[in-house]
N, C-alpha and C positions, 0 to 999 in steps of 0.2 A: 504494500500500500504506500503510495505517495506522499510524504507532508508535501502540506500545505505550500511550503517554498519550495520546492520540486516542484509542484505542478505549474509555480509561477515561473518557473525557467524556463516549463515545457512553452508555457503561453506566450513568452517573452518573443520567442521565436516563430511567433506564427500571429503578433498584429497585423490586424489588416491595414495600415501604412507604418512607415518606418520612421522612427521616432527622431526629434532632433536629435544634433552633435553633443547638445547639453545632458539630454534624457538618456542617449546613451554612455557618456561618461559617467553618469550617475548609476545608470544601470549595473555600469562594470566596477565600479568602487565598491556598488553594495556587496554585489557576489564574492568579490574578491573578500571583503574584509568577512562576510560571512562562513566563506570558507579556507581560507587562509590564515587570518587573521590582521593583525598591522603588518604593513607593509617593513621588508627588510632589506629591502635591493636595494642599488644605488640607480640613479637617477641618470641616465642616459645621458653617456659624454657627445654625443654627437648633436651639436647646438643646430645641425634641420632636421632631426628627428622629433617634429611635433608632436606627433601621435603619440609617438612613446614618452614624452614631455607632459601631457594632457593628461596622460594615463597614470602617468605618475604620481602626479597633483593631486590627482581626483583622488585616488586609493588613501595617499597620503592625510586630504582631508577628513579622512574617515576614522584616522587613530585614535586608539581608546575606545573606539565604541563594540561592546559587546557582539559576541554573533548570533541572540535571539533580537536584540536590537535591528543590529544591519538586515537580518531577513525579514524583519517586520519591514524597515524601510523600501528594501527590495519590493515585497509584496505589496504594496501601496501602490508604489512607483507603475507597476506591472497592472495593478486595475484601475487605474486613473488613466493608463497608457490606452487601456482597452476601451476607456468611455463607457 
């Protein structure tokens, strides 16, 4: 059986449009820190590497926060994305 944020990752993947640049940095922050935790890597030496710059950020703004927390955030994220 599924929880509830499994099923949200299932859905994450299958809105019917594709979310902003914003919504998906958010998106990938929460999963990460929900399954990962705080972020431990270093931060991408290559100064045009936005994506991974973005990516970075984002996960980063999420330290310290729990991982019942972050997949509560995630699953919001996921039915607000849905309308």
């Amino acid at each position: 059986m599924k929880t509830i944020f499994e099923q949200a990752v299932e859905d994450s993947k299958n809105l019917k449009s594709k979310p902003s640049n914003e919504s998906l940095l958010q998106l990938y922050s929460f999963y990460k820190q929900a399954t990962v935790g705080n972020i431990t890597a270093e931060a991408s030496s290559n100064p045009f590497d936005f994506v991974a710059k973005a990516k970075f950020e984002a996960w980063q703004n999420c330290a310290g926060m729990d991982r019942q927390t972050a997949e509560q955030e995630y699953i919001n994220l996921v039915e607000k994305l849905k309308g």
